[in-house]
C-alpha positions in Angstrom: 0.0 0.0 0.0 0.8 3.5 -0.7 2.4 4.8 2.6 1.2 8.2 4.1 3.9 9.5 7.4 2.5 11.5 9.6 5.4 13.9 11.5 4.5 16.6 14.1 6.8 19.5 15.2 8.4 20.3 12.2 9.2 24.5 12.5 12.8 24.7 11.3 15.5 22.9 8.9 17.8 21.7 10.8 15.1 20.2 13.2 14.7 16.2 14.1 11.4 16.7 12.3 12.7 18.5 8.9 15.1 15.8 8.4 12.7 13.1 8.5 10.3 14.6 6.2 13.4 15.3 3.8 14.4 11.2 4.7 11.1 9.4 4.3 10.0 11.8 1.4 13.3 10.8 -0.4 12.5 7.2 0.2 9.1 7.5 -1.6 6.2 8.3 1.0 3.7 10.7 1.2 4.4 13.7 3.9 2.1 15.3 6.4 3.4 17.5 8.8 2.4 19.8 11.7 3.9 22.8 13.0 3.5 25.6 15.1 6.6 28.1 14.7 5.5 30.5 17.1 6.2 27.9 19.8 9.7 27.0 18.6 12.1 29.6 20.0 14.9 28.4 17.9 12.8 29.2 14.7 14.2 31.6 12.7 12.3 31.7 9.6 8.5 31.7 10.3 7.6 31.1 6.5 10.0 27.5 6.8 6.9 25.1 6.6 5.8 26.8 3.1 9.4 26.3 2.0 9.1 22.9 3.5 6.7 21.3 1.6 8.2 22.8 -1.7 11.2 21.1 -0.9 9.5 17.4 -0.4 7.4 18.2 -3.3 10.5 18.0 -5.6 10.5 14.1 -4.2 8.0 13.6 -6.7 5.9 13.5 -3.0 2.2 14.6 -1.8 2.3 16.8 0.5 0.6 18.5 3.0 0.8 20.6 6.3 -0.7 21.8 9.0 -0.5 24.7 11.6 -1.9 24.0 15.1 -1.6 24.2 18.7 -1.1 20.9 20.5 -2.3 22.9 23.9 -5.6 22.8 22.1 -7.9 20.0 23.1 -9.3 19.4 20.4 -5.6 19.4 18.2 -5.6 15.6 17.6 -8.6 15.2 15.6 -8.0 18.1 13.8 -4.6 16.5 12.2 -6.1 13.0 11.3 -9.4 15.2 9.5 -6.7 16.9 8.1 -4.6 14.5 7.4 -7.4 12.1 5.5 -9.0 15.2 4.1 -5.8 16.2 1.9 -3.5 12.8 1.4 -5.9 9.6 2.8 -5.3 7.0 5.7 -1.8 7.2 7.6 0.3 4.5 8.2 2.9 5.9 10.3 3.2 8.3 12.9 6.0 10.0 14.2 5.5 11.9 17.2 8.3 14.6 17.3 6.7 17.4 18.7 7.5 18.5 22.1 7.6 21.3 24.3 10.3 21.9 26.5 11.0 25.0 29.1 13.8 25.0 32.0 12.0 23.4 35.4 13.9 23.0 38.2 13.1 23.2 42.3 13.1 26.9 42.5 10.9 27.6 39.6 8.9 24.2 38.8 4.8 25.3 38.6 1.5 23.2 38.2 1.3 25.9 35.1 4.4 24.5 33.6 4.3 20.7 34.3 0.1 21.1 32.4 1.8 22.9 29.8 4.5 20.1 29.1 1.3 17.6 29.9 -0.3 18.9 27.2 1.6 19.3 24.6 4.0 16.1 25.3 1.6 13.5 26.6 -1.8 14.5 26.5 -2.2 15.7 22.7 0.8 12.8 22.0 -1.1 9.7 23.3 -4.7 10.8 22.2 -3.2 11.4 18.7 -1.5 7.9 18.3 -4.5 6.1 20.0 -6.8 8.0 16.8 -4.4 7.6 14.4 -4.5 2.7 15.3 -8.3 3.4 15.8 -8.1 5.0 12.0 -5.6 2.3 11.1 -7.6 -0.3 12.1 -10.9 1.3 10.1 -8.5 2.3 6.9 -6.8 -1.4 6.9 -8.6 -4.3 8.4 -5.7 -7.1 8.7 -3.3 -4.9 7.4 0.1 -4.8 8.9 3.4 -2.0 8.8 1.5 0.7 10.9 4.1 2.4 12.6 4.4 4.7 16.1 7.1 6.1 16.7 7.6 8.7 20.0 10.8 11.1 20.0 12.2 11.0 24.0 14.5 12.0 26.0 16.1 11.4 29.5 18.9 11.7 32.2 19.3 13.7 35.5 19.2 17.2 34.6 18.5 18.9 37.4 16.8 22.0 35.4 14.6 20.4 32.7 12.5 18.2 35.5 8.8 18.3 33.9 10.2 17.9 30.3 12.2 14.8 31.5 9.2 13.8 33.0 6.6 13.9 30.2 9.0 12.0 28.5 9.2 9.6 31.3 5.5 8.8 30.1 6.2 8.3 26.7 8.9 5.6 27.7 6.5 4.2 30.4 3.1 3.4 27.7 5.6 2.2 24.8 5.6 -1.4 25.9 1.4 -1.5 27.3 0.5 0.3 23.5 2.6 -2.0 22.0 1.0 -4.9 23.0 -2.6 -3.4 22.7 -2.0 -2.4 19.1 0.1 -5.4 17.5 -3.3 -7.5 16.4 -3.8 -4.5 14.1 -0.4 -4.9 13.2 1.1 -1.3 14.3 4.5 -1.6 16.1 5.1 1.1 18.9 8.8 2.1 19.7 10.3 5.2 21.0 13.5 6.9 19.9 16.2 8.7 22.3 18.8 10.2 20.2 20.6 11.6 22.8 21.8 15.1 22.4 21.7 16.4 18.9 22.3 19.7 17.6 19.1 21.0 15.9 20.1 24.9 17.1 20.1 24.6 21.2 23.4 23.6 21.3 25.7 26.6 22.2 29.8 26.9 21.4 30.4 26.7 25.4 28.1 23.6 25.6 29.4 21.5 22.3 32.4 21.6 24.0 31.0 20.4 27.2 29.7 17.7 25.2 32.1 16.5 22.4 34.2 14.5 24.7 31.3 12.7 26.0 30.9 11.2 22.1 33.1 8.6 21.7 32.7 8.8 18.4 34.4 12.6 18.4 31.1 14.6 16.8 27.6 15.5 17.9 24.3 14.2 17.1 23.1 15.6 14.1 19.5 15.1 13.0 20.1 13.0 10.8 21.1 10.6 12.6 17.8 10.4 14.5 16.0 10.2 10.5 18.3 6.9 9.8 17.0 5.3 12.4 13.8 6.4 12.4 13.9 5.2 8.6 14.7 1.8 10.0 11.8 1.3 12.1 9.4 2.0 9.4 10.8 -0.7 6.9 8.9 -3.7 6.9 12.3 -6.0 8.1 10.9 -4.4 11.6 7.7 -5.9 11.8 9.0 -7.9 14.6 10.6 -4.7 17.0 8.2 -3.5 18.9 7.6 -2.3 22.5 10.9 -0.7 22.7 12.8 2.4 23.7 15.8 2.4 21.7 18.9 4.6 22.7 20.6 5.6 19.6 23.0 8.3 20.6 26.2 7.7 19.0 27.4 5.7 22.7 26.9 8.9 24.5 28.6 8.8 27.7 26.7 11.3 29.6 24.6 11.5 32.9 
């Protein structure tokens, strides 16, 4: 079947989410993204999703996009209207949108962990859950649906309710992997580690490079390669699994 990807939280170019709509599209599927570049601080260009899908449109690809607000409760079935409205049923979801602010003891809120709630589990879960029940509808018996969920982890003191939420994302891998594999939909989640999609600072790459035994940073696409991986059909049979791909990063 034709495959459709689904990829949220894609505001700039040299973001996760960019370089796996520049990946898959090269690799023949259909892109739909989401974005919101308001929300992404390290977004330079506001126009980038416009220039975005001309880009993946020179695959030869469908394309199409969609600006909204994952705070918004009704944000997840307004992407899978959307997202059958303009290209059909999804196979593949990639959950890469996030929300991240600095939380630590001093300054950590109920406002700020509902915020990263929101936006990093809430919206996140309820959208994968629509996007099996479509699966299931859209391909009775099919097989090679795909979820995917970008995380993130370690003990840093100062980004407590992102590590959190992210927490969640690694704790409902395994129990949504088991409830979705009779529609035959893996679930995995990806930790890339560190990787420099514009946050990372002179002062702090060299903080970090000796921590990489491989002498470099992550780079997006590293993340996209993997991710590219996960969605072949040789994966059927990974599933329930968070997968640490960070180049053997030897940071706490």
């Amino acid at each position: 079947m034709k495959q459709i990807a689904m990829i949220t939280g894609v505001s700039r170019p040299n973001g996760i989410g960019a370089v796996i709509c520049h990946k898959l599209a090269a690799e023949g599927l259909d892109i739909f993204f989401t974005h919101l570049t308001s929300a992404d601080i390290y977004a330079e260009e506001k126009n980038y999703p416009q220039q975005l899908t001309k880009e993946l449109k020179n695959y030869g690809r469908r394309v199409a996009d969609l600006e909204v607000d994952l705070t918004e409760s009704n944000a997840p079935n307004q992407i899978i209207e959307e997202v059958r409205r303009t290209l059909g049923d999804p196979s593949i979801l990639i959950n890469n949108a996030t929300f991240e602010a600095p939380a630590n003891l001093h300054n950590l809120s109920g406002e700020l962990l509902d915020r990263h709630y929101q936006v990093n589990n809430k919206s996140t879960i309820l959208l994968s859950t629509l996007f099996a029940k479509n699966f299931e509808q859209a391909f009775p018996g099919g097989n090679h649906g795909r979820i995917i969920f970008m995380v993130s982890g370690g003990p840093d003191p100062n980004n407590l309710a992102y590590i959190a939420t992210k927490g969640m994302l690694k704790a409902i891998t395994p129990p949504l992997a088991v409830n979705l594999a009779p529609l035959g939909i893996t679930v995995n989640a990806l930790d890339p580690g560190p990787t420099d999609t514009g946050w990372i600072t002179a002062s702090l790459q060299q903080q970090l490079l000796p921590l990489f035994p491989a002498g470099r940073i992550g780079q997006p696409i590293d993340a996209a390669n993997i991710l590219s991986l996960l969605i072949k059909e040789e994966a059927d049979w990974l599933t329930g699994q968070v997968i640490e791909a960070n180049g053997g990063f030897m940071g706490k």
